[in-house]
C-alpha positions in Angstrom: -8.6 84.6 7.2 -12.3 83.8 7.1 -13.6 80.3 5.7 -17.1 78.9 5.3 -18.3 75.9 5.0 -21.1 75.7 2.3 -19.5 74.1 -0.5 -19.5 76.2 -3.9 -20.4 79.4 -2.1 -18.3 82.1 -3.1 -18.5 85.6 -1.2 -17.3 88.6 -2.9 -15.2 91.2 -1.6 -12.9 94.1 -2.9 -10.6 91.8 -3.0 -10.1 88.4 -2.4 -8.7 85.2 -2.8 -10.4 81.9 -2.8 -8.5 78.9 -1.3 -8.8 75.3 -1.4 -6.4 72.2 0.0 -7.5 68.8 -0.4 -8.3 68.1 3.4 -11.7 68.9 2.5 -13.7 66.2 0.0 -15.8 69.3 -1.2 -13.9 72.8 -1.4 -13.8 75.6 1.5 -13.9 78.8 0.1 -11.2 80.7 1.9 -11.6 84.7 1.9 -8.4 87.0 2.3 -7.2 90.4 1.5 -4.9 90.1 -1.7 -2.3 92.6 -2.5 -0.2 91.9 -5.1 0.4 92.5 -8.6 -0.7 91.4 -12.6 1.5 90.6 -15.4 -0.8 91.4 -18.7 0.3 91.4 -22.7 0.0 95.2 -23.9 -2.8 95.7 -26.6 -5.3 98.5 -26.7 -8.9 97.8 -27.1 -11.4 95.8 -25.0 -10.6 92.0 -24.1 -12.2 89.5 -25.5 -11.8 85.6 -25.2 -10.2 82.9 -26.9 -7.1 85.0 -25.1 -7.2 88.2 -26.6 -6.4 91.2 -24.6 -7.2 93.5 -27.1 -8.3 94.6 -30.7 -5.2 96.2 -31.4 -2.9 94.2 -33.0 0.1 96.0 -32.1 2.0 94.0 -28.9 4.5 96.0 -26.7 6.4 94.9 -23.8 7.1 96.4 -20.5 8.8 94.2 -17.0 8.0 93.8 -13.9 10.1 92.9 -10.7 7.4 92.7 -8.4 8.2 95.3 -6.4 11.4 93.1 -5.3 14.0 95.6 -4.3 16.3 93.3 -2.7 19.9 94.4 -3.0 20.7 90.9 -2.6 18.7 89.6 -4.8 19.7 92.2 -7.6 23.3 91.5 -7.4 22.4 87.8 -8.7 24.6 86.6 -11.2 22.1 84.6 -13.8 23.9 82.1 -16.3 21.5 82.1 -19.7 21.9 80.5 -22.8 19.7 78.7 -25.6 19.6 75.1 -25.1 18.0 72.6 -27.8 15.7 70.1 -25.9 13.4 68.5 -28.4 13.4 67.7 -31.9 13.6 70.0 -35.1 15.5 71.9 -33.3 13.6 73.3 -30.6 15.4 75.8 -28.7 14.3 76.8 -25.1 16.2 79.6 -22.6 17.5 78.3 -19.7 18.4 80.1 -16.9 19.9 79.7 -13.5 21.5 81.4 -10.8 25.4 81.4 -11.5 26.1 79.6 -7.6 24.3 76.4 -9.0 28.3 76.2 -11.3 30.2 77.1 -8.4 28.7 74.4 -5.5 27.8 71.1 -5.6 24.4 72.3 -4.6 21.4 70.8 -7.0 18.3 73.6 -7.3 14.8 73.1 -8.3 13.6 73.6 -11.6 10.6 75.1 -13.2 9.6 74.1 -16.6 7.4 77.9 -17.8 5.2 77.8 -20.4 4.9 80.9 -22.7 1.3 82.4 -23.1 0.1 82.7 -26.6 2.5 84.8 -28.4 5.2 82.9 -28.0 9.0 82.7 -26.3 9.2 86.8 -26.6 11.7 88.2 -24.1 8.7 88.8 -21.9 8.4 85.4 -20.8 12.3 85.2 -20.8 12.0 88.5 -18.5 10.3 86.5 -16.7 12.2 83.4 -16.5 15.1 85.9 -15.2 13.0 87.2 -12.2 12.2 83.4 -11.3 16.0 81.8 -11.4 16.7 85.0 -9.1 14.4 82.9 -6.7 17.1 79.8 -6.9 15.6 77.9 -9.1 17.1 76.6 -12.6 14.2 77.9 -15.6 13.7 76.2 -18.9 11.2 78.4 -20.8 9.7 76.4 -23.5 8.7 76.6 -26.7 5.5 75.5 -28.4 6.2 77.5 -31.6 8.7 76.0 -33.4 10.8 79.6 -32.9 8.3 82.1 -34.1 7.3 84.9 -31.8 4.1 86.1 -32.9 3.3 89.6 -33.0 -0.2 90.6 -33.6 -3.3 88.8 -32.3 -4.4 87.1 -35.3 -1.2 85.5 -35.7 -1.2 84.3 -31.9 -4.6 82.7 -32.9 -3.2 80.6 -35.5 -0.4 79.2 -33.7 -1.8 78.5 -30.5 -4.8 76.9 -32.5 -2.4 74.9 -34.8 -0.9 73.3 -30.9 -4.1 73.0 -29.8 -4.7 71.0 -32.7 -2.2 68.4 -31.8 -1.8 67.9 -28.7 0.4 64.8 -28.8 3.3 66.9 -30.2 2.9 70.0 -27.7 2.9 67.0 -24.7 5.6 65.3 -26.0 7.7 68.9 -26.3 6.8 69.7 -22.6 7.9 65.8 -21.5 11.2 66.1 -23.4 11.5 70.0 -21.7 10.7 67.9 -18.0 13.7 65.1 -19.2 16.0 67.2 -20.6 16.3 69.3 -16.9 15.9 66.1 -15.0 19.2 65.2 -16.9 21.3 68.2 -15.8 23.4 67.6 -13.6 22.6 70.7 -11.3 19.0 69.8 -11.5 17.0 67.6 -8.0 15.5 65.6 -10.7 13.2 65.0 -7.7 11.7 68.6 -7.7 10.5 70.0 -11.3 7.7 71.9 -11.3 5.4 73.8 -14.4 4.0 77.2 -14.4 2.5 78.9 -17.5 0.4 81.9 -17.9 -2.9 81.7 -20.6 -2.5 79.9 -23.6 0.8 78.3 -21.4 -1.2 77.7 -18.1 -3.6 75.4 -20.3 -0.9 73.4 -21.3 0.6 73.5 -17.6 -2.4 71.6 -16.4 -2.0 69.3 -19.6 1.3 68.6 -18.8 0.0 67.4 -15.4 -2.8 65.4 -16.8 -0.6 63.3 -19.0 2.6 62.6 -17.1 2.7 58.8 -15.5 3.8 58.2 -11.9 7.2 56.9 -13.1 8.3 60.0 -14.5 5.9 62.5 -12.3 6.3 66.4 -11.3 6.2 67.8 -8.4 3.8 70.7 -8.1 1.9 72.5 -11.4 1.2 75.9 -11.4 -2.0 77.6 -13.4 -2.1 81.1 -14.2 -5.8 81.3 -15.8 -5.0 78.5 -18.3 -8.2 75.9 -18.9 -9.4 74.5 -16.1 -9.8 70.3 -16.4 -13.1 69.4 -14.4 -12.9 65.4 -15.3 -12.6 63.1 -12.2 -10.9 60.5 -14.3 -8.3 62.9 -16.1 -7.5 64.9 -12.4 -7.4 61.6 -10.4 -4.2 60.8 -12.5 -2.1 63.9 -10.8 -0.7 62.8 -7.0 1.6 66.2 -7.0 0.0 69.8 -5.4 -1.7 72.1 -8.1 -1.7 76.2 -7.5 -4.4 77.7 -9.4 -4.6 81.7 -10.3 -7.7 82.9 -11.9 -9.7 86.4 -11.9 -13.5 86.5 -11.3 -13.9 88.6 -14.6 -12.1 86.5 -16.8 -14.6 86.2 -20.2 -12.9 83.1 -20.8 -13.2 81.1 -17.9 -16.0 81.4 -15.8 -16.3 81.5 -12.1 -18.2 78.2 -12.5 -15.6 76.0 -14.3 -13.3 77.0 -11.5 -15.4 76.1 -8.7 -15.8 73.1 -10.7 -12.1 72.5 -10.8 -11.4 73.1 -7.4 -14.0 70.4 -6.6 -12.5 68.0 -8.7 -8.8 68.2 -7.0 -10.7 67.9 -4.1 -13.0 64.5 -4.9 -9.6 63.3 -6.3 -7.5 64.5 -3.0 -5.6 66.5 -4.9 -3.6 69.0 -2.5 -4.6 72.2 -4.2 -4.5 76.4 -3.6 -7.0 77.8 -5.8 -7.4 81.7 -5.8 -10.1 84.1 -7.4 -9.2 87.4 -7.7 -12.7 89.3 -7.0 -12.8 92.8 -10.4 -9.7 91.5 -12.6 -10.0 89.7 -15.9 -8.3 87.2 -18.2 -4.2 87.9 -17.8 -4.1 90.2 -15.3 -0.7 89.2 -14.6 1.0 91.0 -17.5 2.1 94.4 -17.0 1.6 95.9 -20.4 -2.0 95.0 -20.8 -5.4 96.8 -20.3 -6.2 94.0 -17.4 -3.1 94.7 -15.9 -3.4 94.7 -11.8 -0.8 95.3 -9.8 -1.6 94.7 -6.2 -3.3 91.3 -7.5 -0.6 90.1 -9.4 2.2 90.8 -6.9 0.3 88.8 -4.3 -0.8 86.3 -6.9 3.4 86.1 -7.3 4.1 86.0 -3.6 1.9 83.3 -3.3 3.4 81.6 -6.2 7.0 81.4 -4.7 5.6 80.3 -1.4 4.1 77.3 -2.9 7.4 76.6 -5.3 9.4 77.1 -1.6 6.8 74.9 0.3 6.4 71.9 -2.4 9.7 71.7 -4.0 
């Protein structure tokens, strides 16, 4: 792995990854091959921001394992159900490996955040392939238990959260308390992670919870970044950061920015730019699909759940 020095320098290659840990006041752009996949929402047409893959309002599905063909891992006995953890009877899908019944042993959790279409099986898909990892999964929902299916529709609902905050915080707190409670839950190691619309409020959920009730790492697939001193100081857990260099919606420049803010505020931090992919490349039934990126963007992302909780 090659690193330089000059602070917010980037160098381009094929592809690459850039990486910054809070030992350095200003960021050190780290370069390294990345091989890995994407997981991308399926719409045909050419991708536009605000979080639209496409122009296409029709939204199919398609899974990805990662290329994990562990027998081992496949034999897995999941326990799933729907579990009501906020008010008006918000329903999230919990998930956890079936051992965590049968021991005494308490497992991490991850609180994931759905992207902008809402708690489709996708992101439950998803929340399967992560409890497979030993870890107990509460996919939330910020919808009030509509899965929207065309673009325009995803617009609306993720404007209307975006349009109050307060209530989309206060879900993701309650979500964070309500797996803290569980009794096969280390209430000591809960972690976020939420792609798009859901990696915005992933870095939200950071900003706004208080040290007496505090996470322990926050994952960001190419959600906002936050570039105030003030509002990253609060955070004193590690933050992974996922982004893609072609992204229309968030420029190479607000990550940089980003990065140097976790590190002014000594934030531990792994911040990675994939070098020719776009916004939510990590979905394997969209146009930015890309599969080597996204497999090593996921490799990376169970490294850092392993390493930090």
């Amino acid at each position: 792995m090659k690193r330089i020095s000059a602070p917010l320098t980037v160098l381009l290659m094929s592809v690459f990854a850039v990486g910054m840990t809070s030992s350095t006041f200003l960021p050190a752009f780290s370069l390294e091959s990345a091989f890995g996949q994407t997981e991308t929402l399926a719409q045909d047409g050419n991708n536009t921001n605000d979080n639209t893959l496409g122009n296409n309002n029709t939204v199919s599905y398609s899974y990805n394992i990662y290329n994990n063909s562990n027998s081992q891992e496949s034999q897995i006995i999941l326990h799933n159900s729907s579990v009501n953890y906020y008010e008006n009877n918000t329903n999230g899908y919990l998930v956890y490996p079936e051992v965590a019944n049968n021991t005494q042993q308490q497992l991490p959790a991850v609180i994931m955040i759905h992207e902008w279409w809402g708690l489709n099986e996708y992101i439950k898909n998803q929340a399967d392939i992560l409890a497979k990892e030993g870890y107990v999964v509460l996919a939330v929902d910020l919808y009030q238990g509509e899965v929207a299916t065309t673009s325009d529709r995803s617009r609306e609902l993720s404007s209307s959260v975006r349009n109050n905050p307060a209530s989309a915080i206060d879900n993701l707190k309650s979500a964070v308390n309500y797996v803290k409670s569980l009794e096969i839950v280390d209430d000591g190691k809960v972690a976020s992670l939420g792609w798009c619309f859901g990696g915005d409020w992933s870095l939200q959920l950071a900003v706004n919870s208080s040290s007496e009730n505090p996470l322990a790492a926050t994952i960001v697939y190419y959600g906002r970044p936050v570039t105030d001193n003030a509002s990253i100081s609060s955070i004193d857990w590690p933050i992974l950061g996922i982004f893609g260099d072609q992204d229309q919606a968030i420029s190479v420049e607000s990550v940089k920015q980003f990065a140097s803010a976790l590190n002014a505020s000594s934030v531990t931090n792994e911040i990675y730019l994939y070098e020719g992919v776009g916004h939510a490349f990590a979905n394997p039934s969209g146009d930015n699909y890309a599969p080597k990126e996204t497999a090593d963007a996921w490799q990376k992302t169970i490294g850092f759940l392993g390493k930090y909780l």
